[in-house]
C-alpha positions in Angstrom: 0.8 -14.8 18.3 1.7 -11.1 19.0 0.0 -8.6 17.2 2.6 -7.5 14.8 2.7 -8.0 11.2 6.9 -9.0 10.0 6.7 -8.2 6.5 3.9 -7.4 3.8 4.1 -9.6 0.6 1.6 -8.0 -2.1 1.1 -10.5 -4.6 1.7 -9.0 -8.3 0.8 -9.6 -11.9 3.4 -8.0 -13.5 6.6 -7.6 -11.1 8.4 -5.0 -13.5 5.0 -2.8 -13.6 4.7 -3.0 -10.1 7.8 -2.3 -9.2 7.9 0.5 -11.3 5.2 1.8 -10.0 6.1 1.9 -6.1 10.0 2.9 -7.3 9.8 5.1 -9.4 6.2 6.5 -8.9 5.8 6.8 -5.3 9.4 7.2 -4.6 9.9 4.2 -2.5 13.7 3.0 -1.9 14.2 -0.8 -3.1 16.4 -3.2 -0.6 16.4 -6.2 -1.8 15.5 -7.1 -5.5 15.6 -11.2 -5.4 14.5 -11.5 -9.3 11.2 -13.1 -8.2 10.5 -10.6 -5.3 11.5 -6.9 -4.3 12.0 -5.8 -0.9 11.5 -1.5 -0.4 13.7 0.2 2.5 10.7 0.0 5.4 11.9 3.1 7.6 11.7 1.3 11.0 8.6 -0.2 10.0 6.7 -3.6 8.5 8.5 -4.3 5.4 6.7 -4.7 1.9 7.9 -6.1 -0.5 6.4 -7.2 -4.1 5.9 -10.9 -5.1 4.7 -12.6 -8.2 0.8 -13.8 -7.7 1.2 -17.4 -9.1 4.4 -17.9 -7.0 3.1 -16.0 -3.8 -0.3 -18.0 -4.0 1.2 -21.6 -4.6 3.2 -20.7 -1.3 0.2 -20.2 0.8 -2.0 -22.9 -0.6 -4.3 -20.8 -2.6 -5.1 -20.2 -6.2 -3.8 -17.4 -7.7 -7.5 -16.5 -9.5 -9.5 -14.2 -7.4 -11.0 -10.8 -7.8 -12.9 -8.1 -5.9 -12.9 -6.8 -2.5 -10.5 -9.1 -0.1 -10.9 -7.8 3.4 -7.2 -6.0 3.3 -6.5 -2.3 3.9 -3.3 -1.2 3.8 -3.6 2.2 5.8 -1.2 5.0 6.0 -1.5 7.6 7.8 -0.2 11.2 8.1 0.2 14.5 9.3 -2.2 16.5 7.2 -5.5 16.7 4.8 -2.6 18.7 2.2 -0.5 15.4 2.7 -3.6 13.2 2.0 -4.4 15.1 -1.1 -1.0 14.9 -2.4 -0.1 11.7 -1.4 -3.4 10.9 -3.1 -2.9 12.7 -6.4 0.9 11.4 -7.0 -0.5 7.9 -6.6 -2.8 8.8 -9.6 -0.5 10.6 -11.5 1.3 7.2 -12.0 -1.1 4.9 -12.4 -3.2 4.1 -9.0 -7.1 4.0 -9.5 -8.7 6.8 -6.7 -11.2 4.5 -5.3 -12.4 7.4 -2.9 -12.1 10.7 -3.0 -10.4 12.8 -0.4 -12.5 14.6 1.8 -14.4 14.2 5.5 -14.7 10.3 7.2 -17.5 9.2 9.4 -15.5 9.0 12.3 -14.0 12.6 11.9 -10.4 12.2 10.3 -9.9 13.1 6.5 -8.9 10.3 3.9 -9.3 8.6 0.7 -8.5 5.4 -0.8 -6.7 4.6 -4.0 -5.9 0.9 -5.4 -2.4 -0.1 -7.5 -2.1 -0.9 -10.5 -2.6 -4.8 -9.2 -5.6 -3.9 -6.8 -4.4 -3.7 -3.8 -6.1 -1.2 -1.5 -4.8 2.1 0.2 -6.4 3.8 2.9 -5.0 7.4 2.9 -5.7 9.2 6.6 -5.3 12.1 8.8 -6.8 12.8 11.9 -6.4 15.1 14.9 -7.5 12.8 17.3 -5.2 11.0 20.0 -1.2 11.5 20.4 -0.2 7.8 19.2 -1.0 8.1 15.4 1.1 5.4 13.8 2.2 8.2 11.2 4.1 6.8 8.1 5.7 10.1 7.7 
């Protein structure tokens, strides 16, 4: 295998809520809306798209029960601490949880964390460091 992800399926409770929330609270363009997934405009990058839980479980083999940390970060990074911060509050302002803060990271970039309304994670960065960012705007 290659190391390069195709697509990113988030499995979702509610499909309307969550689609909702990426649409028309983040701003993000729908492609594809397939009644029992949604597909957003992906800029040249991995697609994501939204899927129910139940359905997107049974395809993989695994219950659709679960809660807590799951070992996934989705990261996205950009050009500025002022973009973190805003990119952090508009995700609050329609209904993310702020799981951390903005403010100074260990390894010397700026970030936070917030988690959707279906708890999947967001790692908000910036960093000076290096020329080959993979900048998501």
């Amino acid at each position: 295998m290659q190391a390069h992800v195709s697509s990113i399926l988030l499995g979702v409770r509610d499909l309307e809520r969550a689609k909702r929330f990426y649409a028309e609270g983040l701003g993000w363009k729908i492609k594809d809306d397939y009644g029992v997934s949604v597909f957003f405009e992906s800029d040249g990058a991995s697609p994501v798209g939204l899927y129910g839980r139940e359905g997107l479980a049974d395809q993989v083999g695994l219950s659709p029960e679960g809660s807590g940390f799951t070992g996934l970060v989705l990261t996205y990074v950009v050009r500025s601490e002022a973009r973190v911060d805003e990119v952090l509050a508009e995700a609050e302002k329609v209904g993310a949880t702020v799981l951390k803060p903005a403010g100074a990271l260990p390894w010397g970039g700026y970030g936070g964390a917030f988690a959707d309304p279906d708890g999947h994670v967001w790692s908000l960065g910036y960093s000076d460091r290096g020329t080959d960012q993979p900048y998501a705007e």
